[in-house]
N, C-alpha and C positions, 0 to 999 in steps of 0.2 A: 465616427471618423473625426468632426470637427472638435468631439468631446478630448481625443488622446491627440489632436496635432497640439491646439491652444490653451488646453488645460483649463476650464472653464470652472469647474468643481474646485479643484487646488485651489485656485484663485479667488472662488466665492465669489463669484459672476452667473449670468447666463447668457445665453445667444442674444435673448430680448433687450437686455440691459446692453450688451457691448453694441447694440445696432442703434441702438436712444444714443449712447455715446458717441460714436462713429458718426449719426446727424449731427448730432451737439456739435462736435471738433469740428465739420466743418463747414457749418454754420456761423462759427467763431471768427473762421479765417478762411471763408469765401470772398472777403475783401482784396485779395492778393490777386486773383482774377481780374481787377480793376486796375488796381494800381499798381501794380509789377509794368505793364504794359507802356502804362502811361509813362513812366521814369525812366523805362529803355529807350522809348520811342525819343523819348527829350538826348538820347546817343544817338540818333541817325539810323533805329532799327527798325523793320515793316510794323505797326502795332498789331495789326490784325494776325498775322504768324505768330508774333510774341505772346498774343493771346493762347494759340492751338498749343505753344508748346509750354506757356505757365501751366496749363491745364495736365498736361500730358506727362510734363516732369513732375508735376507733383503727384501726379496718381502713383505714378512711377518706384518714385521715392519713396512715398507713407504706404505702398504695396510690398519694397525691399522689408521695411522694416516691420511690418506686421508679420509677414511671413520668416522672413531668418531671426529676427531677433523676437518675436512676439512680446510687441512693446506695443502698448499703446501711445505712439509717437508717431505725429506727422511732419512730413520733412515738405520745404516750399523755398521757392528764393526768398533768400532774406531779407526782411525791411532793414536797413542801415547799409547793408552790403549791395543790396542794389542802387541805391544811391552811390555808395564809393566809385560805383562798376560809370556808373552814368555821368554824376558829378564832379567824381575825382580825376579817374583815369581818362573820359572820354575829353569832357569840357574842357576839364581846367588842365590838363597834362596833356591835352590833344594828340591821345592815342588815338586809332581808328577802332570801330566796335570790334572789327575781325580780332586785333592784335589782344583789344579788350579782354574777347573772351579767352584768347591764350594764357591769359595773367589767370586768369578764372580757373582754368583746366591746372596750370601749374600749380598754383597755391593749393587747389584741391588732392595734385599728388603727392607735395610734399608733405601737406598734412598727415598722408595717409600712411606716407615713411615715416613720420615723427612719431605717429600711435603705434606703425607694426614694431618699430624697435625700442620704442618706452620711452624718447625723448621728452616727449609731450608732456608727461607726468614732470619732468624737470625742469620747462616751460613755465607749468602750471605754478606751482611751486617756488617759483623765481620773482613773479609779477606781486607784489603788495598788492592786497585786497583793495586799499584804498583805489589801486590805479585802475582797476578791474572793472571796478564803480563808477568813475571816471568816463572811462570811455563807453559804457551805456547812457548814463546820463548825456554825455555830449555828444555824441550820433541822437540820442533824443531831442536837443536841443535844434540839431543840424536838419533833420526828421522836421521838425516844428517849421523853422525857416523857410522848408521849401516848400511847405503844405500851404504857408499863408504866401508866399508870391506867389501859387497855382492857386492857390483860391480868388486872388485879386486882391488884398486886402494889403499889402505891403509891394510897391514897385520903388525903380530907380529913382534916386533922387542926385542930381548934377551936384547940388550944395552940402549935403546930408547923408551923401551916397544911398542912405533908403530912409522913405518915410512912408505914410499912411495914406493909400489911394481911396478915390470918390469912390462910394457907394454906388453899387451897378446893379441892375437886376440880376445878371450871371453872380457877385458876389453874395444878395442876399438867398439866392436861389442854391448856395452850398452852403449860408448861414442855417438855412432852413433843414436843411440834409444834417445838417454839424445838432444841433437843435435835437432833432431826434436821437441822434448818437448819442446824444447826455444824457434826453430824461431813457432810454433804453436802459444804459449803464446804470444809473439810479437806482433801477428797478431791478438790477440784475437778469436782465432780461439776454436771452444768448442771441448774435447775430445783430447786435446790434448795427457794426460797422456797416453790410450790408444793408440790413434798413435804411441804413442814412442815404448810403449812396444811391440806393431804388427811388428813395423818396426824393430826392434833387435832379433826380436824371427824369422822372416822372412829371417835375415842376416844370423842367427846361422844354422837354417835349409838347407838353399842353402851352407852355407860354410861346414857343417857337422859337426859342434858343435854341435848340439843336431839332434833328431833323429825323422821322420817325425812320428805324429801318425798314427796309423793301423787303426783308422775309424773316420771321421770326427765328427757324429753324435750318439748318443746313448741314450737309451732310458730304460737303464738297469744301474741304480745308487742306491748307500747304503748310508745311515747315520749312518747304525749299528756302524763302526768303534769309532765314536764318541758319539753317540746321546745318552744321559738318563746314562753317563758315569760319570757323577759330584760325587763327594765323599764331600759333604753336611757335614755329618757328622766328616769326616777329618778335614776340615776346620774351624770346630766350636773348635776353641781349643784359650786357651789366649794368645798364643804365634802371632796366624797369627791375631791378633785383627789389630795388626798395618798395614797390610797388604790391610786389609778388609777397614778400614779407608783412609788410600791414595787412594784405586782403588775407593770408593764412591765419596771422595773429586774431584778426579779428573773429573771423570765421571760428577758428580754434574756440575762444571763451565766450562767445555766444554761444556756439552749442554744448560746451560745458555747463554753461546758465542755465539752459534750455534744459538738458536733459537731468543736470542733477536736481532742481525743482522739482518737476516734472514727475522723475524714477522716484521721488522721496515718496510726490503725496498718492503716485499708484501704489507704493509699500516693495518696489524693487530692490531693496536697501539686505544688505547684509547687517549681522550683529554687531557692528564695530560703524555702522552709518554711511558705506560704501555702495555703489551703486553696482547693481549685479550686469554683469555685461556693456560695462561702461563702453570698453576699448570696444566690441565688436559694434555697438550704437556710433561711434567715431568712426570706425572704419568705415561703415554704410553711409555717414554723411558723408565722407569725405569721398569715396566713391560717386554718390550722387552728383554731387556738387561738378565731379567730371563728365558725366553723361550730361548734365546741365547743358555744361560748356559746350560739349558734342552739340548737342541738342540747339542748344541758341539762347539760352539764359544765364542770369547772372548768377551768381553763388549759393548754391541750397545746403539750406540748413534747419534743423531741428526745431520747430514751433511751438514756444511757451505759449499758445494757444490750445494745444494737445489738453494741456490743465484742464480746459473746458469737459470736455469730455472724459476726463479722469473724474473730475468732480461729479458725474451724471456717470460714475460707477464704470467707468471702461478700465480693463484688469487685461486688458490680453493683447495681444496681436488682429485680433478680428475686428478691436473698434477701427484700428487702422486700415483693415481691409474696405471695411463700409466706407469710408473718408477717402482713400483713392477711387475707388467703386464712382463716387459721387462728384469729383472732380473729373475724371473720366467722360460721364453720363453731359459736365457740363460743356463740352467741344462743340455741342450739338448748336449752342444758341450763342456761337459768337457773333453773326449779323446783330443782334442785342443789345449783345457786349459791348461790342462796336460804337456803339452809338453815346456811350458814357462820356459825357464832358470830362477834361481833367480837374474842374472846380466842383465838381461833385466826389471825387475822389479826393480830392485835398482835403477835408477833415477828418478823412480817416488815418492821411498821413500826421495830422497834429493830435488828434487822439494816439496814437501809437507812438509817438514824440514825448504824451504826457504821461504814461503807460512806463515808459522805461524814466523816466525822472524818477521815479520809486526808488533806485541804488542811492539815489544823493544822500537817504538816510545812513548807509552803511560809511560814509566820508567822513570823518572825525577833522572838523576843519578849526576846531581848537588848537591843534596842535599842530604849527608852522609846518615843520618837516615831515608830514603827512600829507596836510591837507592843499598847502601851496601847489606843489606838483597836479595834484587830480585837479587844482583851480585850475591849471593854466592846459589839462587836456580839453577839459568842460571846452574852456573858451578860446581855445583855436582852432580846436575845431568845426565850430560856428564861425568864427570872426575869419580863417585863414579858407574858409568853404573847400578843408580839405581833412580829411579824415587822420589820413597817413603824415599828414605836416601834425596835426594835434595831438599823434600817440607820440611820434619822434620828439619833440618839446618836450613833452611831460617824461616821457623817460628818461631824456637827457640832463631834466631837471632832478629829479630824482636823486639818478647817481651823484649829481654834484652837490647836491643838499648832503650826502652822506661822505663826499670828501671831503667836503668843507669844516664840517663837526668830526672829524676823521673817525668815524663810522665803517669804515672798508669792511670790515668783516660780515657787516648788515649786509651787505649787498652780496647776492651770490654768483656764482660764476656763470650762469646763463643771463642775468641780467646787466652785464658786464657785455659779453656779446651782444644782445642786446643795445645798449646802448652803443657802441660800436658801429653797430649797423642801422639802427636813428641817425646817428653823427653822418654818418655815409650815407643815408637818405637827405641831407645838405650838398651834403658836397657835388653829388651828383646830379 
């Protein structure tokens, strides 16, 4: 039965290998477990819920996807997009997390209209590669920033706006955590990010920095805090249009990242280098990404982590069955969980920071009219500690790099809108 649902033979796989894979994947990206939590919580949400339903949407999610699309792809909120969800719209736009996640839910349905009637495809195809790159790189960079002010290591400065704080046991005790995560990586060793975080959470507890939990296991968890909390209706207003648009756009080519990687090196690829069931992998994310919202989390999407497991031979839908299977299994031990410092969790945020600076290669920044624009997404994105203020600039720039050298025809008629609707991410 398992042999004609997932096709294991076709695929040159077996049961043994897709369940080493299925550990592998999410041993890769059992970090999200940690630090999803901690990034909402910095929105005003319960962490300890935020934990049962990280857990539970992504089982959720990479169990869609094993089973309708048999892909080995695991879907999880996003590192970059839960920072927007936290740092952009909650803090610095001071929406409330309700209205939050309505932006979350919408972006996730427009998405999911733009892939059912092939917009998406003309989206894609609108954006310069360079800008593409751009904007991983500087959500990597923004990624980095908030990982070293949760670790300690960079706070306020009145004169300097930010400089380099004292050395504290809590800072060396995630130095120590960050430390393992390199020489792991080094080694190529899987789960690293996890090690780190075990190993600084284990530091704090023996030193008395944080406080052991009162039961290891539990089998009595809520979602109430969060769940079925969206304010839908909040969010449909013209002001957060622009809002709903960046967290779609962005969403949109992370998981095109994600999955055409991903579908290449499992061999999902048609004769012409097309990725076989691309649209219905969109669709499932883009779907998820709404039950997220339902649920009480931030935007899920497709894990270039999944790679891990592709690489350790996962061909099928089943490595992702094992990888929900296993974040499922892990609901059990959020008293545990619980007890994770956010500075033990910060070097996995600036490892994953350094992880996506990898696009900076694809930037051709020899050449002004190319590279100036992706400069200026990289760095205000960082600098403006707003995601959607960083894409709007750089596309803005863009377009006018190509009026200026009167280029118009370079520029096509979706990034035209586009730009448009940056301009009008000002105005409003």
């Amino acid at each position: 039965m398992l042999e004609t649902f997932f096709k294991f033979k076709e695929r040159g796989t077996t049961p043994g290998t897709e369940t080493l894979a299925g550990v592998t994947t999410f041993l890769a990206m059992a970090y999200i477990i940690f630090v999803n939590p901690g990034i909402l919580a910095a929105a005003g949400m319960d962490k300890t819920a935020v934990i049962t339903v990280t857990c539970l949407a992504t089982a959720l999610a990479t169990l869609a996807t094993g089973i309708f699309a048999n892909a080995p792809i695991a879907m999880a909120p996003g590192m970059g997009l839960n920072a927007f969800f936290a740092y952009s719209l909650v803090l610095t736009d001071k929406l409330d997390w309700q209205t939050a996640l309505g932006v979350v839910f919408l972006s996730g349905l427009f998405f999911f209209l733009l892939t059912a009637v092939g917009i998406r495809q003309k989206i894609v195809e609108a954006i310069p590669r360079s800008l593409i790159s751009a904007v991983s790189v500087g959500i990597g960079f923004f990624i980095t920033f908030i990982g070293l002010v949760n670790l300690g290591i960079i706070h306020k400065n009145e004169i300097t706006l930010v400089s380099a704080a004292p050395i504290t046991p809590t800072v060396m005790t995630g130095l120590a955590g960050f430390l393992v995560m390199i020489l792991l990586e080094m080694r190529q060793i899987k789960g690293s990010m996890i090690a780190g975080i075990g190993t600084a959470t284990l530091i704090a507890l023996f030193a008395g920095l944080a406080e052991w939990p009162k039961e290891f296991f539990t089998f009595h968890f809520t979602l109430s805090p969060v769940a079925f909390k969206l304010d839908i209706l909040g969010a449909l207003k013209w002001s957060f249009f622009g809002a709903i648009f960046s967290l779609m756009f962005m969403h949109l080519f992370d998981s095109i990242g994600s999955l055409v990687a991903c579908c290449n090196q499992a061999g999902m690829v048609d004769e012409k280098g097309r990725v076989k069931g691309l649209d219905r992998l969109l669709s499932l994310d883009a779907l998820a990404s709404m039950m997220g919202a339902v649920m009480g989390t931030s935007t899920i999407t497709a894990y270039v982590e999944s790679a891990t497991g592709i690489g350790q031979g996962g061909r099928t839908g089943f490595t992702s069955v094992v990888t929900a299977l296993l974040f499922a299994a892990a609901v059990i031990f959020i008293p545990v969980i619980s007890v994770v410092p956010p500075y033990a969790t910060a070097p996995a945020l600036i490892l994953v920071g350094f992880f996506m600076m990898k696009e900076v290669t694809a930037i051709r920044f020899e050449d002004m009219e190319e590279g100036f624009p992706a400069f200026v997404i990289i760095v205000m994105i960082a600098l403006s500690y707003s995601i959607a203020t960083g894409l709007a600039f750089g596309f803005l720039c863009h377009v006018l790099f190509k009026v200026l050298r009167w280029k118009l025809a370079e520029v096509k008629p979706a990034m035209w809108v586009i730009a448009a609707l940056s301009l009008l991410h000002f105005i409003l």
